[in-house]
KEFI-631924 format. One record per residue (C-alpha): residue number from 1; residue in one letter; chain; x, y, z. Coordinates in pm, 1 decimal, always signed. Layout:
NUM, A, A, X, Y, Z
...
//
This chain:
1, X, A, -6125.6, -3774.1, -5731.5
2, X, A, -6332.0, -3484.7, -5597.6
3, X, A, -6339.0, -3295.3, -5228.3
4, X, A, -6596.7, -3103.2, -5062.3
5, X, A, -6683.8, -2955.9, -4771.2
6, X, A, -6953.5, -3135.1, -4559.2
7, X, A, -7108.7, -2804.7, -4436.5
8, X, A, -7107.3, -2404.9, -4487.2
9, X, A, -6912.9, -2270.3, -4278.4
10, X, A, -6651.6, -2552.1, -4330.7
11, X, A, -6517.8, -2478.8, -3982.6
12, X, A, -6735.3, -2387.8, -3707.8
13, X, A, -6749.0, -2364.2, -3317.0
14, X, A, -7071.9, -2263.4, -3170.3
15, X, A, -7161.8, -1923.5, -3341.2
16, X, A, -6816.1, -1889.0, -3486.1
17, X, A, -6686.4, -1993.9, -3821.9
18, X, A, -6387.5, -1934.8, -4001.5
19, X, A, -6474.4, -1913.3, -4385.0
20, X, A, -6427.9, -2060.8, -4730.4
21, X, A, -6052.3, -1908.7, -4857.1
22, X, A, -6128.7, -1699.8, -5181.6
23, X, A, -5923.6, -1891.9, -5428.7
24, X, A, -6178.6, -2124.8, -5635.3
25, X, A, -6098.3, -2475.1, -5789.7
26, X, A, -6127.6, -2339.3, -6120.8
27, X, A, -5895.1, -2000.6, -6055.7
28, X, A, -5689.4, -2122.5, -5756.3
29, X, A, -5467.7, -1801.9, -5607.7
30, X, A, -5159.2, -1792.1, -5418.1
31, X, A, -5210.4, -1816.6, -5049.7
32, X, A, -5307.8, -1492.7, -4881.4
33, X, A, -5363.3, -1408.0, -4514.4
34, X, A, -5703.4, -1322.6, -4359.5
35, X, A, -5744.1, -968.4, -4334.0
36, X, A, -6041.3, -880.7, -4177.1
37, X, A, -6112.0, -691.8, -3864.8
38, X, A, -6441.7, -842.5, -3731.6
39, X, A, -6476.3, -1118.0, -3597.5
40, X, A, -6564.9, -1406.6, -3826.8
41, X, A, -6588.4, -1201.9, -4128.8
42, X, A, -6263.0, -1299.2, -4359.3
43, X, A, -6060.6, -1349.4, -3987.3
44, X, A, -6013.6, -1683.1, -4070.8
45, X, A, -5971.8, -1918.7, -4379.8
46, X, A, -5938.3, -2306.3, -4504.8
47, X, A, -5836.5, -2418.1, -4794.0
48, X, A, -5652.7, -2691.7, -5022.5
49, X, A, -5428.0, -2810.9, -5295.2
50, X, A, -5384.9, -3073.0, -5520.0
51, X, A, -5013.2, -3172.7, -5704.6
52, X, A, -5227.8, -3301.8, -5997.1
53, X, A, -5195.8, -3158.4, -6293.5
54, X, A, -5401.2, -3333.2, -6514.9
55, X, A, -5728.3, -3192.2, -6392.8
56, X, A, -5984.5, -3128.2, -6702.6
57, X, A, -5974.3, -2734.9, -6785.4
58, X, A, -5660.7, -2566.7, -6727.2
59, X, A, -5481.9, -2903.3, -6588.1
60, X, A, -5246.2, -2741.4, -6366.1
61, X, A, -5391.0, -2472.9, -6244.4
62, X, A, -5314.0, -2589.0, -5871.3
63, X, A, -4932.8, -2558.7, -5967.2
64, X, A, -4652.2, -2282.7, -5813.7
65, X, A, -4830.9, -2336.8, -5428.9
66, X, A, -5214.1, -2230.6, -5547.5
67, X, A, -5481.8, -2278.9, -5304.2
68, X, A, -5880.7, -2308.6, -5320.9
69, X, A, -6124.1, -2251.4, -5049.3
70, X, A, -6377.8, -2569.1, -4955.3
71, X, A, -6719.9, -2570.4, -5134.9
72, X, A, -7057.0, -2773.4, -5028.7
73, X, A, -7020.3, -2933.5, -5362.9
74, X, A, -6764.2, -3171.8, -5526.5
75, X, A, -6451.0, -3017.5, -5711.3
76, X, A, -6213.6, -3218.8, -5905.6
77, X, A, -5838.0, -3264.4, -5710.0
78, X, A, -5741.3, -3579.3, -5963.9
79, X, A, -5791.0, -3718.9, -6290.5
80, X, A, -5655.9, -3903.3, -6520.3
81, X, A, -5780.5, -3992.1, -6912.8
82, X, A, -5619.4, -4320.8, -6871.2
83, X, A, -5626.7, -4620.4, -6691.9
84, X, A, -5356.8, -4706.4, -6425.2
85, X, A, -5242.9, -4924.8, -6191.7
86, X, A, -5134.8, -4696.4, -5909.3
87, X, A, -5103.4, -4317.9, -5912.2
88, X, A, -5000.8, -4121.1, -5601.7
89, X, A, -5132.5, -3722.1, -5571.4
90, X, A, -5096.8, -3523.4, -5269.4
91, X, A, -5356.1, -3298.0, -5109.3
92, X, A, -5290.3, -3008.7, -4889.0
93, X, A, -5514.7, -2854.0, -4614.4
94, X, A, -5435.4, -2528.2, -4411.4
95, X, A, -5641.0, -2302.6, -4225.6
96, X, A, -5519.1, -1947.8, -4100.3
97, X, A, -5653.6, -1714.9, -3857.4
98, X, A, -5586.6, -1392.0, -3750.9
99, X, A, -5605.5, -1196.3, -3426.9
100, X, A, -5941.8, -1105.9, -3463.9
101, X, A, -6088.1, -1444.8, -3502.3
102, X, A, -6269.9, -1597.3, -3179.4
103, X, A, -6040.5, -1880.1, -3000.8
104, X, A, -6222.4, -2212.0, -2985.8
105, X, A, -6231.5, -2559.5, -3097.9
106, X, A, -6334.4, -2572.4, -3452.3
107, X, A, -6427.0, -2854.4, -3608.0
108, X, A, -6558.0, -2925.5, -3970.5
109, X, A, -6587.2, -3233.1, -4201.5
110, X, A, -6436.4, -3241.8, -4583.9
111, X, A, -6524.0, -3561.5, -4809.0
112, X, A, -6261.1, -3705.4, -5048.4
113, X, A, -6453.0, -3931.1, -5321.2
114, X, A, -6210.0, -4127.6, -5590.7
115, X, A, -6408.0, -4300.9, -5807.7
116, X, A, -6275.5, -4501.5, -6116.5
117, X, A, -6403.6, -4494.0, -6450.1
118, X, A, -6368.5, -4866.5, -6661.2
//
């Protein structure tokens, strides 16, 4: 199973945007606040998480609450070598702004895409 964002900035009202967080599907980081202190430049971020830990690479990398900011293309938030019949993992969104960030409606489209393999 694989997620991306639909567009860059993931979230966006008129000329704002609140960015990508800085964690990265293959180094996910612990959550951290947006810090900067002009508007929509690291004022705002969105992110996610996966439970799985049997991603290829280091399989559970997303473990002990690590996040990874949206990208235009797909990243891996599942996988398993085997077949199954039913398997359950959890995804996690959030988005954070601070005071600095423009008010407005943001809106923003992420694509989840499981595909088996036979």
């Amino acid at each position: 199973m694989t997620v991306n964002a639909l567009a860059n900035p993931p979230l966006a009202d008129a000329g704002n945007n609140i960015d990508y967080y800085t964690g990265t599907n293959a180094a996910p980081t612990t959550w951290s606040s947006p810090a900067g202190n002009t508007a929509n430049t690291n004022t705002g971020f969105v992110g996610y998480t996966t439970e799985s830990t049997t991603l290829s690479g280091t399989a559970a990398r997303f473990s002990s609450n690590k996040w990874a900011g949206l990208t235009t293309t797909a990243d891996p938030v599942m996988y398993s070598l085997t077949g199954t019949t039913t398997t359950t993992t959890r995804l996690g969104w959030q988005a954070e702004v601070n005071a600095y960030q423009p008010e407005g409606q943001y809106t923003g489209t992420v694509i989840v895409v499981a595909t088996p393999t036979y």
